[in-house]
C-alpha positions in Angstrom: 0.0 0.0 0.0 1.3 3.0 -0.9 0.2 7.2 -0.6 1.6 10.2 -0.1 2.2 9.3 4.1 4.8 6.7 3.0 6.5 7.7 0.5 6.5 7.2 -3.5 5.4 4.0 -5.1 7.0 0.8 -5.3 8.4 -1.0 -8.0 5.2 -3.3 -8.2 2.6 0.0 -8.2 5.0 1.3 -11.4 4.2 -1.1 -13.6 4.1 0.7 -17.0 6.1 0.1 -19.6 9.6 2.6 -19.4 8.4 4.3 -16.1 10.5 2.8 -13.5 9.7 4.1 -9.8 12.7 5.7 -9.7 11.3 8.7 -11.7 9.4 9.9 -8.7 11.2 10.6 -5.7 10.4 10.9 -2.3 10.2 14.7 -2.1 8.2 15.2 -5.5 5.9 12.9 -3.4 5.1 14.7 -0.6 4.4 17.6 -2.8 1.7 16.6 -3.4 -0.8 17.6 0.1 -3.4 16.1 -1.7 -4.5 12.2 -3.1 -4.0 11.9 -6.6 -7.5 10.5 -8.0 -7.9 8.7 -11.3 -10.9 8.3 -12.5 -11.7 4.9 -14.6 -14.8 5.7 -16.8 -16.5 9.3 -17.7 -19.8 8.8 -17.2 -22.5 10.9 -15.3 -21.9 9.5 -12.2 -17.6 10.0 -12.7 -18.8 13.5 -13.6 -20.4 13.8 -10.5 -17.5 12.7 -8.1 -15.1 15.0 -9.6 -17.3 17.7 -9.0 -17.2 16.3 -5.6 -13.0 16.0 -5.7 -12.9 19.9 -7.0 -14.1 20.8 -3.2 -11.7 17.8 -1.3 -10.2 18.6 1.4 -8.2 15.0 1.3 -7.8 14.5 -2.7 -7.6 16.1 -6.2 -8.2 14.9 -9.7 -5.1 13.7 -11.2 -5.7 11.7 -13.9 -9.2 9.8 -16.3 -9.2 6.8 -18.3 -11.8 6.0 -20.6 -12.1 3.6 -23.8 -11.7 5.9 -26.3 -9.0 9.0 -25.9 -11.2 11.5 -27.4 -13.8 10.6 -24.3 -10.9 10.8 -21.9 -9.6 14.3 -23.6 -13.2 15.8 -23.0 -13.7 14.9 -19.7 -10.2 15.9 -18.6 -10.4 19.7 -20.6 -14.0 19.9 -18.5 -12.8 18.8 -15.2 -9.2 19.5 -15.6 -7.4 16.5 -15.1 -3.8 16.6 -16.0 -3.5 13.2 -17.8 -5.8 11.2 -20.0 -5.7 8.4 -21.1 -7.6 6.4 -24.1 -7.7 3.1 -22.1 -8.2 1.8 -18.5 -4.8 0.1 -18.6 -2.9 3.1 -19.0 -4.5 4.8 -16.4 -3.9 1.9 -13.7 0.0 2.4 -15.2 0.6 5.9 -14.3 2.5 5.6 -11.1 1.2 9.0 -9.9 -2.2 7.5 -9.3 -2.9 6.6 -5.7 -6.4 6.3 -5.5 -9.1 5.0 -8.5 -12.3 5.5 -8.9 -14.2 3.0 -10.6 -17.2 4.0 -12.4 -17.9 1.6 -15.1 -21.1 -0.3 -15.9 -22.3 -3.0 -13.4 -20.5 -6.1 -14.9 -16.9 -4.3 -15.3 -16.8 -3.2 -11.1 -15.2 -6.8 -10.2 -12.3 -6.7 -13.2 -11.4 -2.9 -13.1 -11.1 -3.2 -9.3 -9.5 -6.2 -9.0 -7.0 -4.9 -11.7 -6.6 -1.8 -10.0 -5.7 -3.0 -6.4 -3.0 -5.3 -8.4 -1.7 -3.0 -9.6 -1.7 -1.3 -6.1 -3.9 1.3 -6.1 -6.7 2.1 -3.6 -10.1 1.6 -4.8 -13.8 3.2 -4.2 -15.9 1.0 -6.7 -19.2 2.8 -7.5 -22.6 0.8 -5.7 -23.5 -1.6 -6.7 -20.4 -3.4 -5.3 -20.6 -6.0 -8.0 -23.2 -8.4 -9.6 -23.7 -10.1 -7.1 -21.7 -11.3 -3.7 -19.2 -13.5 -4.7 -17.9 -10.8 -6.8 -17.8 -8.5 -4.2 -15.9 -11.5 -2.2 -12.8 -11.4 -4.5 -12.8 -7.6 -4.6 -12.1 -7.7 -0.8 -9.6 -10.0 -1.2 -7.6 -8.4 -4.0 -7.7 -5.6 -1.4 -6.4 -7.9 1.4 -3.6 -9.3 -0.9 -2.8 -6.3 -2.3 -2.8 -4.4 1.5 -5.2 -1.5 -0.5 -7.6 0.3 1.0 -11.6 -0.9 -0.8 -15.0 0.8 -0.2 -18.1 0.4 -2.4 -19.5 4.6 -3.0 -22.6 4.6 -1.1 -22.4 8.0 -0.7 -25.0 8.9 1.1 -23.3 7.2 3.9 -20.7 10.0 4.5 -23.3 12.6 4.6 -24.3 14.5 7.9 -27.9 13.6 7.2 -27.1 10.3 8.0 -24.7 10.6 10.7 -27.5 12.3 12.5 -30.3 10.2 11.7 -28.2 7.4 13.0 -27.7 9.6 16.4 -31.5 9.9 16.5 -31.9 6.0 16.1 -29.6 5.3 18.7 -31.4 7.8 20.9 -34.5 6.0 20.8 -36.0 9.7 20.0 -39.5 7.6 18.1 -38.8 4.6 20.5 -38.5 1.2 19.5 -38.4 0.8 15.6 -40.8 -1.7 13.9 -41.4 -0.7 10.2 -39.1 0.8 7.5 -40.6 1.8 4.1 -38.3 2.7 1.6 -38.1 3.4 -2.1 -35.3 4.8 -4.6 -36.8 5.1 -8.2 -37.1 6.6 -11.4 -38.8 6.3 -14.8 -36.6 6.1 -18.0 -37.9 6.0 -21.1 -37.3 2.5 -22.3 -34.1 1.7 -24.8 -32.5 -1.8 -25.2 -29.5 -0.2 -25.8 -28.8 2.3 -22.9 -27.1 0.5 -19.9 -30.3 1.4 -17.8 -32.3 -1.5 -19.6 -29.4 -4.0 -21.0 -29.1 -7.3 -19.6 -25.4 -7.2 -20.5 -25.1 -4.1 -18.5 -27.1 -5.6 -15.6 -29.6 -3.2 -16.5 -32.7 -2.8 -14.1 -33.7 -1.2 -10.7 -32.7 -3.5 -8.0 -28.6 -3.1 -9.2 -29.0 0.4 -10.3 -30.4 1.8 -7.2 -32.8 -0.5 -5.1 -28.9 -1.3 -3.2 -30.0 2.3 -1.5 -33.2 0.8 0.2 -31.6 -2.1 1.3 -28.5 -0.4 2.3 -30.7 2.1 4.5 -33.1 -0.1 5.6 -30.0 -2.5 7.2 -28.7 0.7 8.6 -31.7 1.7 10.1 -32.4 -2.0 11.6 -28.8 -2.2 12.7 -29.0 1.5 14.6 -32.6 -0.3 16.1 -30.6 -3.5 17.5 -27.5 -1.8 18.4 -25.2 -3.1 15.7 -23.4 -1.0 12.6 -25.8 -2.7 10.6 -28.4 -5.7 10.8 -28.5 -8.6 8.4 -32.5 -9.6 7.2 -33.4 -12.8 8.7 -35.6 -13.2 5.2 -35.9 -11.5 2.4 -38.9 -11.6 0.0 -40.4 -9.4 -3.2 -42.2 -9.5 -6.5 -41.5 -7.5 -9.3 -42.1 -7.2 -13.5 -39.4 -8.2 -15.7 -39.1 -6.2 -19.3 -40.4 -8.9 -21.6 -37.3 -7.6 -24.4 -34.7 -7.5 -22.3 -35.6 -9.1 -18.9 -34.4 -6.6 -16.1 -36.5 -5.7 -13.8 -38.6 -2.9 -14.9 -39.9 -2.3 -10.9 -39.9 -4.9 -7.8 -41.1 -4.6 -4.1 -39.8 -6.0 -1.2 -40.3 -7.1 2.5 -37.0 -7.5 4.6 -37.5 -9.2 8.0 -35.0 -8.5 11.2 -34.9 -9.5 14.3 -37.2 -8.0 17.1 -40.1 -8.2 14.4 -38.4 -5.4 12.8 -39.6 -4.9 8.7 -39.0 -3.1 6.0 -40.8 -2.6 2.3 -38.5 -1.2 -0.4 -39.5 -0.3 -3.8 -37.4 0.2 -6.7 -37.7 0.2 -10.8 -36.4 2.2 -13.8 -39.6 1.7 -15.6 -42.0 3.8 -12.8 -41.7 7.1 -11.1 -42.4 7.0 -7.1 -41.6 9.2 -3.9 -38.2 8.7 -3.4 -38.1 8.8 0.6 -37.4 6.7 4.0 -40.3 6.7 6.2 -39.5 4.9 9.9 -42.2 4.1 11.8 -41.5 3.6 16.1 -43.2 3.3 18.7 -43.4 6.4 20.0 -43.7 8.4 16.6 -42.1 8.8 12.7 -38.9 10.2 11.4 -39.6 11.0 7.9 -36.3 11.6 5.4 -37.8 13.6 2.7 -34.4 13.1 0.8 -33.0 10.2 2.4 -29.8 9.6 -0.3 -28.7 13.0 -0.7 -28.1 12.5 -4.2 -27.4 15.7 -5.6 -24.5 15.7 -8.1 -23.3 19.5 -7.7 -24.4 22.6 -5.6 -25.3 22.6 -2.1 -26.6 19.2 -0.5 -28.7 20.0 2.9 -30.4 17.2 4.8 -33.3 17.4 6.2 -34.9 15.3 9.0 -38.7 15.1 10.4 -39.6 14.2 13.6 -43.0 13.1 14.7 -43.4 12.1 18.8 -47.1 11.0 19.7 -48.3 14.2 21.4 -45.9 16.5 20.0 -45.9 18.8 17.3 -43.4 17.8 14.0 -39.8 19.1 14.5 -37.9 19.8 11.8 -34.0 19.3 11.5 -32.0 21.0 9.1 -28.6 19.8 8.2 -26.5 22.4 6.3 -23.9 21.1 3.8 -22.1 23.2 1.4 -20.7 20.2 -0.6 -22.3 17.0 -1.7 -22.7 13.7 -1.0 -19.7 12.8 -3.6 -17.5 15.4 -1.5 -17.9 13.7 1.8 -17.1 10.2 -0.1 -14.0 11.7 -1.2 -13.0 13.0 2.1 -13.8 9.8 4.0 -12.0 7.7 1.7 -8.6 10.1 2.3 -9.1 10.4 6.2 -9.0 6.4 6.4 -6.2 6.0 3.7 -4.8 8.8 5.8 -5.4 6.8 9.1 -3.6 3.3 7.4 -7.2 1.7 7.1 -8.1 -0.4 4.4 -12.0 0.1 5.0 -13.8 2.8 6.0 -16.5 2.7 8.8 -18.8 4.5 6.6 -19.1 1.1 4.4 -17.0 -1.6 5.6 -17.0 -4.7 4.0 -18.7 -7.0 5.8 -21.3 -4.4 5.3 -21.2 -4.3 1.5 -20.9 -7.9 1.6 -24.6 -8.2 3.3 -25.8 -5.6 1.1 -25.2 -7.1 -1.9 -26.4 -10.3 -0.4 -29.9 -8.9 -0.1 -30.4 -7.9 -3.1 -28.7 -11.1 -4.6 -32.4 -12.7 -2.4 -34.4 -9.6 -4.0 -33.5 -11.2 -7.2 -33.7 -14.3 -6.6 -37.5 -13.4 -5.2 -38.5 -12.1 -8.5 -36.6 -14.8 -10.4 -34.4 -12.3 -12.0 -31.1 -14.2 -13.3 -28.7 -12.0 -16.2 -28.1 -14.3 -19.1 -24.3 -13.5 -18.0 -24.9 -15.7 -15.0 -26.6 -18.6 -16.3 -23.9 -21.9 -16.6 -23.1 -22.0 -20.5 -22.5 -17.8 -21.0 -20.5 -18.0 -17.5 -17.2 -18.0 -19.2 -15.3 -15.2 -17.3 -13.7 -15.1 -14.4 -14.9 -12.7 -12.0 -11.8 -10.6 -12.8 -12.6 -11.1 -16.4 -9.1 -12.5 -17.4 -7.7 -16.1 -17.8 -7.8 -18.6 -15.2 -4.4 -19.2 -14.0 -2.4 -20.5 -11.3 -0.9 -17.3 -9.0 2.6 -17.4 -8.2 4.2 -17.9 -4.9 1.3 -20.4 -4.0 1.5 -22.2 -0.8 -0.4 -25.8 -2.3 1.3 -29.0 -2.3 1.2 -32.1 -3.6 1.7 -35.5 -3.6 1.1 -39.0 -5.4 -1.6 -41.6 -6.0 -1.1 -44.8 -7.7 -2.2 -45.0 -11.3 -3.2 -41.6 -11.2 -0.9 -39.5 -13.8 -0.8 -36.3 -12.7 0.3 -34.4 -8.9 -2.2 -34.9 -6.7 -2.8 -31.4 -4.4 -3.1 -31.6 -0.9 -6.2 -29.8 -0.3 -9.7 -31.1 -2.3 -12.1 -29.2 -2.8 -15.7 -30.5 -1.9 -18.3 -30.2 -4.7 -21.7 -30.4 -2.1 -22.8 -26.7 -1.3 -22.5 -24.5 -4.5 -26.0 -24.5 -6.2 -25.7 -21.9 -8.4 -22.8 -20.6 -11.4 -21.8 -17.8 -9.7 -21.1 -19.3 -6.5 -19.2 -22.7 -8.1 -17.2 -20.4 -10.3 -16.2 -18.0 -7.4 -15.0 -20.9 -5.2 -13.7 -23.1 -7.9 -11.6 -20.1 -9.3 -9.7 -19.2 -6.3 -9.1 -22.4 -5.3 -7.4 -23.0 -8.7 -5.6 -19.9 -8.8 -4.1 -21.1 -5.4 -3.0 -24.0 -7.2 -6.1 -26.4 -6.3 -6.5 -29.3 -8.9 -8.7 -31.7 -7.4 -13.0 -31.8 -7.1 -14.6 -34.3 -5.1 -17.9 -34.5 -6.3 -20.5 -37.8 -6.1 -23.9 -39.1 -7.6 -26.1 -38.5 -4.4 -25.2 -35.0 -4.4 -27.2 -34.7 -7.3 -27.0 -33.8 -10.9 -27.2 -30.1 -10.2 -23.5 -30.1 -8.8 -21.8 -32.2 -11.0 -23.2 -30.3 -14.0 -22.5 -27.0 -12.7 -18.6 -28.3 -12.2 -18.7 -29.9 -15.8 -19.5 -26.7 -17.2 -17.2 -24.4 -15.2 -14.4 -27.3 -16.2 -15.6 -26.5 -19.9 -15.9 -22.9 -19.8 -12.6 -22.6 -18.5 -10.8 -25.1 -21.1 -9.0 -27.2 -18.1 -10.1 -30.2 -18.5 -6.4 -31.3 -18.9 -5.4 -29.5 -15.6 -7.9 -31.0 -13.2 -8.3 -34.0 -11.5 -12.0 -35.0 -11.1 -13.3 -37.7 -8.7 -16.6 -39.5 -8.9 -18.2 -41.3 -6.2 -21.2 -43.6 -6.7 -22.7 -46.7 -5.4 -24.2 -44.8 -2.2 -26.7 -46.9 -0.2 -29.3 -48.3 -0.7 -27.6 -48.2 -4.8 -24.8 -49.8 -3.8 -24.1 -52.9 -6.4 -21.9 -53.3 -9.3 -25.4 -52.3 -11.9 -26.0 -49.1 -10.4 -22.4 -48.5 -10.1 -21.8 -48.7 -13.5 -24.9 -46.5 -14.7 -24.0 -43.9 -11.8 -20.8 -43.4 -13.8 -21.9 -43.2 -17.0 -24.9 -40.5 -15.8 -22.4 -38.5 -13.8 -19.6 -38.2 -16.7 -22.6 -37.0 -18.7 -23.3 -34.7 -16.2 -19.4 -33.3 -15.9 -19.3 -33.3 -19.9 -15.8 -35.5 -20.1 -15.6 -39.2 -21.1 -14.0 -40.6 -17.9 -13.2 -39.5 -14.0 -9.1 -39.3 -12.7 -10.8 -41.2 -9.5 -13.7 -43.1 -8.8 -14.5 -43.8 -5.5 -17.0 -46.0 -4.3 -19.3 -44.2 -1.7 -20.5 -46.9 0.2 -19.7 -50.5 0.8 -22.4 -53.6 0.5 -21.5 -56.2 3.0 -23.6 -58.6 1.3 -21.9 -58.6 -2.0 -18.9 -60.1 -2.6 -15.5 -57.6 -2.6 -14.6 -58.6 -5.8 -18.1 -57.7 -7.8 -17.2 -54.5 -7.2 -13.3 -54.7 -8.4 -14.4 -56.6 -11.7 -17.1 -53.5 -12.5 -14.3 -50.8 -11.8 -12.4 -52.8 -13.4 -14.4 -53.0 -16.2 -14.9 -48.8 -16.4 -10.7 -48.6 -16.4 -11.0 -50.6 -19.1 -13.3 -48.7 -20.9 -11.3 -45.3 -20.5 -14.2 -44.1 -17.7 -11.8 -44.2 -15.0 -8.0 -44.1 -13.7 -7.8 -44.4 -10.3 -10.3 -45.8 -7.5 -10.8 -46.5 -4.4 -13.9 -46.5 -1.7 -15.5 -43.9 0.7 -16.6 -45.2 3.9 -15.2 -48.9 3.7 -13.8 -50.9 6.7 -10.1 -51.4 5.9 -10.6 -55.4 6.3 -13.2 -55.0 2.9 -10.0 -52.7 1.3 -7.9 -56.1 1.7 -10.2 -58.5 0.4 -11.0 -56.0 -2.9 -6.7 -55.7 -3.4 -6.1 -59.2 -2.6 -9.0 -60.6 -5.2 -7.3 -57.9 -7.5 -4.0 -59.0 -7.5 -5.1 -62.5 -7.9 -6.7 -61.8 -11.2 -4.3 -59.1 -11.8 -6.7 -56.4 -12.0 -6.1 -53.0 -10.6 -6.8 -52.3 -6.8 -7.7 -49.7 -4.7 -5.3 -46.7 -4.8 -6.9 -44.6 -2.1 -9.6 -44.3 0.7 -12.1 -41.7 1.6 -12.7 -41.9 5.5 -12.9 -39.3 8.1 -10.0 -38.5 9.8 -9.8 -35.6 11.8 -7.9 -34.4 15.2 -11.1 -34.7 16.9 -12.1 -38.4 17.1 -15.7 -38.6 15.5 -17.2 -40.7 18.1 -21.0 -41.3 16.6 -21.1 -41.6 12.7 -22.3 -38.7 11.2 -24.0 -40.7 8.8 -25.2 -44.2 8.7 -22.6 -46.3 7.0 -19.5 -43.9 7.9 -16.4 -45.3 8.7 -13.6 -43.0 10.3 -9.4 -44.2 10.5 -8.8 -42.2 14.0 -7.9 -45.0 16.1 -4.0 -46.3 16.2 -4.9 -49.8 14.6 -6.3 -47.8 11.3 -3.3 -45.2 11.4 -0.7 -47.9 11.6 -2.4 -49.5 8.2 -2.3 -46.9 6.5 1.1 -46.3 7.2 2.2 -50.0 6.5 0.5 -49.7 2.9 0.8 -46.0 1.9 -2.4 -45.8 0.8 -4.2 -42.8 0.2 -6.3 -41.2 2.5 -9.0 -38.8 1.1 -10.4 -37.8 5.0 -13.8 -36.1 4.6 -14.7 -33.7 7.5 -11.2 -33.5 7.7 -11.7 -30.0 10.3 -14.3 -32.0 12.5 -17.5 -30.2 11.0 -16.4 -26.8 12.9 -15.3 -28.4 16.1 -12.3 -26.2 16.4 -14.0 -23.1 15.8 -14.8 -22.0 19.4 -17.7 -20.1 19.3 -19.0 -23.3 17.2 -18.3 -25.9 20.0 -18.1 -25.6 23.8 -19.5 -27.9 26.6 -21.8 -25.9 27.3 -23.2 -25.0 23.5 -25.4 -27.6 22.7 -27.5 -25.7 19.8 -26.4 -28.1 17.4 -27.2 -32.1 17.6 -25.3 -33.4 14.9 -22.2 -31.4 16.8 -22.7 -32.5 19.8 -24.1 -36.3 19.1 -20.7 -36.9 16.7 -17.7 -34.8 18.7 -18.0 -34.0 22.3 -15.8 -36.0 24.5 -13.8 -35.0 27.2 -10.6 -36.1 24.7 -11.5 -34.5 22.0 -12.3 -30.7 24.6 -8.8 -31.4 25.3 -7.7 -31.4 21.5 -9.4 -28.7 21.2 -7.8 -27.1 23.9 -4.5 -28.2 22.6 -5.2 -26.6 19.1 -6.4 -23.5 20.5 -2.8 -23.3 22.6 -1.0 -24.0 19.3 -2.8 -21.6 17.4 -1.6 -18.8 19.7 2.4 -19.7 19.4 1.7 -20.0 15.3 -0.5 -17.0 14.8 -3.5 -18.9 12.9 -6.5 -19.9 14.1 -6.7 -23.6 15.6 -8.9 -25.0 13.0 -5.6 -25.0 10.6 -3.7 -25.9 13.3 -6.1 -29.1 13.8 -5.4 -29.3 9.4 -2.2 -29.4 10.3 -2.5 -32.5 12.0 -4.5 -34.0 9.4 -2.0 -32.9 7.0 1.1 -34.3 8.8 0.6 -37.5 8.6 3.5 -40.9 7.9 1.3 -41.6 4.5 -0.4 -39.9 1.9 -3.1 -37.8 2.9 -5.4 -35.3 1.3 -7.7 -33.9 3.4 -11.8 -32.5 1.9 -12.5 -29.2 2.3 -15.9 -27.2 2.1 -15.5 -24.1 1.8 -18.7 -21.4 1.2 -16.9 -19.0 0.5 -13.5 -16.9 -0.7 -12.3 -16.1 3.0 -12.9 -19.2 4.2 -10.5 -20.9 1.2 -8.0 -17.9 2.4 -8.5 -18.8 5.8 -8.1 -22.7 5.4 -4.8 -22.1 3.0 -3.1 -20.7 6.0 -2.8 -24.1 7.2 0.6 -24.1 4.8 2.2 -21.6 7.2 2.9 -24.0 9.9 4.8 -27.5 10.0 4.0 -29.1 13.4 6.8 -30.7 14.8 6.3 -34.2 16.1 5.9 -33.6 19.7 3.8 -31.8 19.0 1.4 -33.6 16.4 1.9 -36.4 19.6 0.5 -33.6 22.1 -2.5 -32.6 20.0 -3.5 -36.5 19.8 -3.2 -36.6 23.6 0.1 -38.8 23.5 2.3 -37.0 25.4 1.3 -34.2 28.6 3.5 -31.8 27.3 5.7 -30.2 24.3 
């Protein structure tokens, strides 16, 4: 992170072709008092935040980028910005720029951004964040990887208005809030072309400006229940999609909190309506007759009414010689200033629940952009080619009969349900050097079909390893087996799977039945590897001893829990875990393969997840608490503290740090939790104590 507080720009902010960092020094830096903006698009809204920057206290317009130079010439001889450039690229290389402003449509916020902080600039992304949350996910961490400071321009945010309608919340000056109605929206004359109305442009009124309602209305629950913000417990609406294009012409909403707190928002681009913020308390109204200060130059004064039971209406005046987009400016310097890389105004967590809501607004009204559906989603949510970072911290090992590294970490393919979640998750785990998907028939077609299709969009087939589980109870016999497979390739869109595991075992039916039919698939092409999920390591000796004698291939690898806590109840029937000594020391004899699902113990080593005396959750509670495994937990915790991580990666660790092959599951929902699970590279146990986290030895 760089600015004008410590000094001039590194050699990674400079990169621009024949402009070392060495051309700026230190004292031509501090110059400058002032931020040096750059402006990425020239749009309305761009026009309005310089404006804004004209009467900054904190920052001044240095530089525009736009895609055509004679755009970027106009806007800079209006506005008087000393460099302009005919491309975003060339702005994001001038090494004066600190700060960028990101103005673009809707669907370019996540790539200009990203790009931006990489190339280490500060970033304030015009609302809405992204296109939806898992865009906004990889924003934040750009900005964490990059050490940038990142805030979405929810302007109204920095205005007094709000600061003192947030002052009247807390004072409980109407009482106890129970309804908030709010509405942001406009009537433009229909065009398929203008960004307003395009699907490509993720056109429509809950992106372009129903974000306000539910930003306010979260802000306003939040001030209610004593939090920054509150997150709805539900979130329902109806609404009229354009029959041409699709985008939602208007939509309402209901958003329920806790305390049977509500709130109907409005929004459209196709219907005119009172654009205002009505709270309703118990002891009287506060009515914000302008509620998101929009005004794009002149003068910007809030005003407030207050309506007690009893009392006449008070009126509160808020005087502000600047606007809206002057504040934003000025907040955005004072916590760059400051060393922050959010601002209080709109931190992240709070954008990330923002653009949540309206992700469920449009889910309500069944409002999904072409861009988003499986076969068009062929970007990355940078909008560049998918590619391994470098410096990753990923591993690998070996599996027999299985031709390529296998990585230590696998990622789970059982919680992503739609493209833009799978393609988040799947991308950065990729781009942390993540090769392997565990995926199975039971999880249903949904899953498998949505990793086929990011595996084809993304031309990587080659570069993947893909395991297939089948044969789950009660299908568990060599004829469903082999018509599982068949189905689920189908499903992924490849002719065979790097692994297939079996996901059950069948007692009943002889070992070998279910070598000959695997057997069979490797034959065909359908399958390279395999192995079983949940079988007793005795079966896993009869199936490699009948395979040797008929010199077919045997199992290469095993799927079954391990994890530093000692699952003590099967999570599900049929589960099978390799905890105990007897089960460690065979795999160590054979080197097999472990694949350990629930490999972190379902959350047991989160804290606030598990404690003695939290018992919120059966499954938890039924399959992990034991006084042995509090005392792992303990242990890990204790660890975690000497490492600096948190103790779930030091119970990973563990896992990890086995005397045979291991690679553990994971599940992660989302892009900090992948983040937050890779830090289990930064620490290598040592053998005490891997010994004192399993309760073998009192002490390290």
């Amino acid at each position: 992170m760089y600015n004008r507080w410590n000094g001039p720009p590194s050699a990674k902010a400079c990169r621009v072709q024949g402009v070392p960092s060495g051309d700026i020094t230190d004292k031509e830096w501090r110059m400058s008092e002032k931020i040096q903006w750059g402006l990425l698009a020239t749009g309305a809204i761009a026009k309005a935040f310089a404006r804004g920057l004209s009467n900054s206290r904190t920052g001044e317009l240095w530089a525009v980028g736009s895609r055509t130079q004679d755009s970027a010439n106009a806007f800079g001889a209006e506005f008087g910005a000393k460099k302009r450039y005919g491309s975003y690229e060339e702005l994001l290389f001038d090494p004066r720029v600190q700060a960028v402003y990101v103005s673009t449509p809707h669907p370019y916020h996540a790539e200009w951004a990203i790009q931006a902080m990489d190339a280490g600039k500060h970033v304030l992304v015009e609302k809405p964040i992204g296109m939806h949350e898992y865009e906004a996910q990889a924003m934040i961490e750009a900005a964490l990887r990059n050490q940038c400071f990142f805030m979405e321009a929810y302007m109204y945010r920095t205005h007094p208005q709000t600061k003192r309608m947030m002052s009247l919340l807390r004072d409980k000056v109407i009482g106890e809030v129970c309804v908030i109605r709010a509405t942001f929206s406009f009537h433009a004359g229909f065009n398929a072309e203008s960004r307003i109305w395009s699907n490509a442009l993720g056109g429509g009124g809950i992106l372009d400006v129903g974000g306000y309602t539910t930003s306010i209305s979260r802000l306003i629950a939040g001030m209610a229940l004593d939090r920054p913000y509150a997150e709805p417990i539900s979130v329902t609406g109806a609404g009229h999609l354009h029959p041409e294009t699709g985008v939602d012409a208007w939509a309402l909403g209901t958003l329920r909190f806790d305390k049977g707190i509500v709130a109907s928002i409005s929004t459209g681009v196709g219907v005119s309506q009172e654009n205002n913020v009505m709270v309703y308390g118990t002891k009287g109204s506060l009515f914000l007759p302008n509620p998101y200060v929009a005004e794009r130059e002149g003068r910007s004064d809030g005003t407030l009414l207050v309506q007690t039971h009893g009392e006449p209406q008070r009126e509160i005046s808020i005087a502000s010689d600047v606007t809206s987009y002057t504040h934003e400016a000025d907040a955005v310097g004072d916590a760059i200033a400051e060393g922050k890389q959010e601002s209080s105004a709109m931190t992240w967590s709070d954008s990330l629940g923002n653009i949540r809501t309206q992700d469920a607004w449009r889910d309500a009204i069944g409002l999904v952009y072409e861009a988003e559906k499986s076969k068009h989603f062929v970007h990355t949510l940078a909008r560049r080619p998918l590619r391994v970072r470098k410096n990753i911290s990923m591993t690998y090992g070996k599996i027999r009969h299985l031709d390529r590294p296998m990585p230590s970490l696998v990622m789970g393919v059982d919680n992503q349900d739609t493209m833009r979640h799978a393609a988040a998750v799947f991308d950065e785990y990729f781009e942390r050097g993540g090769t392997a998907f565990d995926t199975a028939w039971v999880y249903g077609r949904t899953r498998s079909e949505l990793l086929g299709q990011w595996i084809v969009n993304r031309n990587i087939r080659q570069s993947v390893i893909l395991i297939s589980k089948g044969a789950h109870t009660p299908l568990c016999n060599p004829e469903d087996l082999i018509r599982q497979v068949h189905e689920q390739l189908s499903w992924f869109q490849t002719d065979y799977a790097d692994i297939y595991m079996l996901h059950r075992d069948n007692p009943e039916i002889p070992a070998g039945e279910f070598v000959d039919a695997v057997n069979q698939l490797i034959q065909e092409g359908k399958v390279k590897a395999y192995g079983g999920s949940n079988w007793s390591l005795n079966r896993v000796d009869q199936a490699n001893a009948y395979a040797e004698s008929k010199g077919l291939q045997g199992f290469s690898v095993v799927s079954n829990n391990l994890s530093l806590a000692e699952m003590i109840a099967p999570v599900w029937d049929g589960c099978e875990h390799a905890h105990d000594p007897a089960s460690l020391a065979w795999f160590e004899q054979r080197q097999m393969a472990l694949l350990p699902w629930s490999s972190q113990a379902r959350g047991f080593f989160v804290p606030d997840r598990a404690r003695p005396e939290k018992r919120d959750d059966p499954s938890m509670v039924r399959c992990w608490y034991s006084e042995a495994n509090f005392q792992r937990q303990a242990r890990a915790i204790e660890l975690a503290g000497k490492y600096g991580i948190e103790p779930i990666n030091i119970a990973l660790a563990w896992v990890l740090q086995q005397p045979f092959p291991v690679f553990p599951l994971i599940g992660p929902r989302t892009l900090a939790e992948i983040r937050s699970t890779f830090r289990v590279f930064e620490v290598k146990l040592t053998e005490q104590e891997h010994r004192y986290l399993n309760l073998e030895t009192s002490s390290i």
